[in-house]
N, C-alpha and C positions, 0 to 999 in steps of 0.2 A: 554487446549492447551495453552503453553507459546507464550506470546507475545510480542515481543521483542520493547525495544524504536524506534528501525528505525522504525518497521512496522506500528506503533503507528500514528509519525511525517508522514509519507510519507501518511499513510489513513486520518489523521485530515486533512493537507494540502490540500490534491485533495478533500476531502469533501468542507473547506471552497471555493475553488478557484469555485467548480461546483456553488457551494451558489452565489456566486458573479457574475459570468458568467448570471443564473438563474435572478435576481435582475436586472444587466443589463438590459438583453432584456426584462425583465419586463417594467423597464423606458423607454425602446425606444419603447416597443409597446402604451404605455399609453402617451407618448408623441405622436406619428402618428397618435392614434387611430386606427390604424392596427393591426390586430390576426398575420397573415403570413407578417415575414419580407423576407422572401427567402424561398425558395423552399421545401430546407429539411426541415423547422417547421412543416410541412404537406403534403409531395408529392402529396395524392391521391386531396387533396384542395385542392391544388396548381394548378395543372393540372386542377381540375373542373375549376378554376377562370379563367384560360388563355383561354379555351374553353366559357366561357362566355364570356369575353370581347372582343373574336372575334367578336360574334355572336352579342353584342352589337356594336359594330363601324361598323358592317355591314348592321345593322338595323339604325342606326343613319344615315348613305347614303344613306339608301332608302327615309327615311326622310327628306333629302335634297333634293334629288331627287324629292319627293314628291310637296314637296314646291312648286322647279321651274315648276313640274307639271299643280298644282294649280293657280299657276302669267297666266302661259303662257293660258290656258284655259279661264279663266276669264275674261283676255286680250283681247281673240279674239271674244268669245263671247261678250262684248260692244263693238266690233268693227262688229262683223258681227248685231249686235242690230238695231245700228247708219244705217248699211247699209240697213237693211232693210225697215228704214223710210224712205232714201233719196229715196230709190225704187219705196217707196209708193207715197212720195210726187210728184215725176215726174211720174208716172201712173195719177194720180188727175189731172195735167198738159195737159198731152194728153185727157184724156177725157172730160175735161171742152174746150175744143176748135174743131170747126171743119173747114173744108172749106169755109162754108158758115158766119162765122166770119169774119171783117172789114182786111184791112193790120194790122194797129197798132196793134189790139189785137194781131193777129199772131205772131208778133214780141215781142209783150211782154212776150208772153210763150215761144217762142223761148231763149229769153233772161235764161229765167228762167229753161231750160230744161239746155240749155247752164252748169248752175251754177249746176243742181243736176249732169250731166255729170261731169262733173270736181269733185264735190265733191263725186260722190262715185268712180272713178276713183281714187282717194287721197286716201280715205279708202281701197282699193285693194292694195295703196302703203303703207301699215301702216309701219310703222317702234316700234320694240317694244322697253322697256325701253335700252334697251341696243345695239340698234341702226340695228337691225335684222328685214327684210322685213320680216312678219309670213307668209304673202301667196307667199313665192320666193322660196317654194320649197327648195332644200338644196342650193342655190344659194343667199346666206339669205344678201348680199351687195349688189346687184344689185336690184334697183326697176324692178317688175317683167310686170308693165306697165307705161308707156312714152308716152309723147304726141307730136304728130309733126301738125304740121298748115295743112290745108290742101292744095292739089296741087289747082292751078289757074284753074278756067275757068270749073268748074263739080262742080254739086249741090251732085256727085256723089262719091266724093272724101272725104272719110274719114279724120277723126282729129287723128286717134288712133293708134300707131305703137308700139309695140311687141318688148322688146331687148329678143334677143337671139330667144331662141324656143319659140312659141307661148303660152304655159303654161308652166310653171313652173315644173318640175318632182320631185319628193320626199315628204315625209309625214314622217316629223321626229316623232323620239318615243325616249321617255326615259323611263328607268329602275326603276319601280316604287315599287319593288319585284322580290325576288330571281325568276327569268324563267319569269316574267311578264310584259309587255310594253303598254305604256300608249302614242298613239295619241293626240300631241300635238301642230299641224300643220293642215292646210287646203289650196290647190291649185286653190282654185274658178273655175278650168277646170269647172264643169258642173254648173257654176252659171253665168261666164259670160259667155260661148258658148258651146251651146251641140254638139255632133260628130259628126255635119254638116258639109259640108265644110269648110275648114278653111284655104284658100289660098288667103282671102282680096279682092275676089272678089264684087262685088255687092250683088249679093247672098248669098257671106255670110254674110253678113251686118245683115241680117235679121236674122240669129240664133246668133251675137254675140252682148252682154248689150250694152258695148262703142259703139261701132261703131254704132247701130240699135239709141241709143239716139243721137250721135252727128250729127247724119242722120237725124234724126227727126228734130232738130232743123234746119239745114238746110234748109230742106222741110216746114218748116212751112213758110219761109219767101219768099217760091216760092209761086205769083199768082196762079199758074196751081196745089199745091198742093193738093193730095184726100184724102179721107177720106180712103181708103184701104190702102195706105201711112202711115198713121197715126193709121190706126188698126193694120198693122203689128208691128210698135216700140211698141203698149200696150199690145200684143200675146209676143214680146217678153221678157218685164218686167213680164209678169205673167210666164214664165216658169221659167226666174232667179230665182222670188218669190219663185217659188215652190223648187228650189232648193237650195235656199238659205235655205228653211227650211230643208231641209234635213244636211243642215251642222251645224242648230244649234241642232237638236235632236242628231246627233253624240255628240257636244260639252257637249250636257246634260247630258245625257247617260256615257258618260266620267268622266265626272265632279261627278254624283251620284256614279259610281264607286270608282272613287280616293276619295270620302268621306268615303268608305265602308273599302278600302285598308290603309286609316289613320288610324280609329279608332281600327284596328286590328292591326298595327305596334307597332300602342301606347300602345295597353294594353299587350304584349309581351314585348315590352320592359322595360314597367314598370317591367313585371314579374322577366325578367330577373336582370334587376339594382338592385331589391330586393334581388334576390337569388345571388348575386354578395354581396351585404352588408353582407348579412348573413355571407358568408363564410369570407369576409377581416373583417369586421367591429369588434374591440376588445367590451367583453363586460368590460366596466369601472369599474364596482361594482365590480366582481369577481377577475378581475387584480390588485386593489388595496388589497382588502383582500391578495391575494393571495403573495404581496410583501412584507404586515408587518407581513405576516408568514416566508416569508423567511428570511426578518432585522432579526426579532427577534430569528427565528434557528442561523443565522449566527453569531449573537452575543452570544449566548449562548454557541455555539462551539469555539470561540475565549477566551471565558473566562475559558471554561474547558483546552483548549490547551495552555494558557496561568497560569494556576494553573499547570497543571500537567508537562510542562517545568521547572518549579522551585521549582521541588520535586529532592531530594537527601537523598541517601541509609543513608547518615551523620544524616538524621535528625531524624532517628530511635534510635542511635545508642547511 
């Protein structure tokens, strides 16, 4: 088959310019260290990768998620800890004292209930790092308990007033897993008062923590003070107690879970970051070979096309 100089020049030319195109994105993969600079280099990879690195930024949020998980758990659990000493230390209170104890002594534990009063009262106001009452329900600005002096003239008359609703409503949860949520809150409902009344009467005094302590202290610096008086505020720190433990076995319980939900996020996402390198990540060795094969075709074909351009029929002749 004859083969004419155009066809020649026009086939050498689109050879070298492919050669050079080829060598390009040779340089710019081995400079990014990327296989896929775009799309078409590999569709079917290509598409793998954007499907990974979905699934990767989606996992990396749960991760985040995770995290504040973990703060906010950890958080409440040294806060519900702390509450359980002060609990303890003002039961100790009440039973080390009775009736038949001096004035002063009474008032000394009074003094002292006084202080565990207020201080785990403070604890129910926690505010977390970032300035959120944990136990205020979704109501997370407002302290979820207040303290007002008591009215004049009643040994009878609470120190402990309630903003808004008497508990707090809501039990936030964050998204710890694709369909999965993670308790990250607690409303002390059943730790400072059980389903008893709860309209501040006298009566309720006695199933709610504040008020049954700030009561007691009262009471103790009354001469006519009892000792049934005085067993009902320690009936009522033991039910707290009890229920207090029921909010940190939740927190546990939790806490052992979102250990179980990390370490599962983590070793998938490793998996996946891997299989994501796999597919972008250029191998160096091969890409360099593979460029001084092209130099050196390229050059090779320039020297033939550059010999066979300055052939003439004359030079036979």
């Amino acid at each position: 088959m004859r083969v004419s100089s155009l066809t020649f020049y026009t086939s050498s030319l689109a050879g070298m310019q492919n050669q050079q195109a080829a060598i390009a994105r040779l340089n710019q993969q081995i400079a990014t260290g990327q296989r896929l600079l775009a799309p078409k280099d590999d569709p079917v990879a290509a598409n793998r990768a954007l499907e990974l690195s979905d699934r990767i930024a989606l996992r990396q949020q749960h991760q985040s998620n995770q995290q504040k998980a973990e703060l906010a758990l950890n958080y409440e659990m040294t806060v519900v800890q702390e509450m359980r000493k002060a609990m303890n230390d003002a039961r100790a209170l009440l039973t080390g004292i009775s009736p038949s104890h001096d004035q002063d002594l009474r008032e000394q534990h009074s003094d002292l209930v006084t202080a565990a009063y207020k201080h785990i009262k403070d604890l129910a106001n926690t505010r977390d790092p970032s300035g959120n009452h944990i136990f205020a329900g979704f109501e997370t600005a407002a302290a979820p308990f207040e303290h007002a002096q008591a009215a004049p003239g009643g040994v009878n008359s609470p120190a402990t007033d309630y903003r808004g609703t008497l508990y707090p409503d809501g039990l936030r949860m964050i998204e710890v897993d694709t369909g999965r949520e993670l308790q990250v809150n607690d409303n002390l409902e059943r730790v400072i008062a059980d389903d008893a009344d709860r309209d501040g009467s006298v009566e309720a005094n006695e199933h709610d923590l504040l008020r049954a302590l700030d009561q007691a202290a009262i009471d103790l610096r009354d001469p006519a003070v009892t000792q049934a008086q005085i067993d009902a505020a320690i009936a009522t720190l033991d039910a707290a107690l009890q229920a207090l433990g029921g909010v940190e076995q939740r927190i546990s319980a939790d806490q052992v879970q979102l250990a179980d939900i990390q370490a599962t996020t983590q070793a998938l996402l490793t998996e996946e970051e891997n299989a994501l390198t796999d597919i972008m990540e250029l191998d160096d060795t091969a890409a360099i070979m593979e460029l001084q094969l092209r130099q050196t075709q390229l050059e090779a074909a320039q020297r033939a096309y550059a010999s066979t351009a300055q052939l003439s029929l004359f030079d036979y002749l």
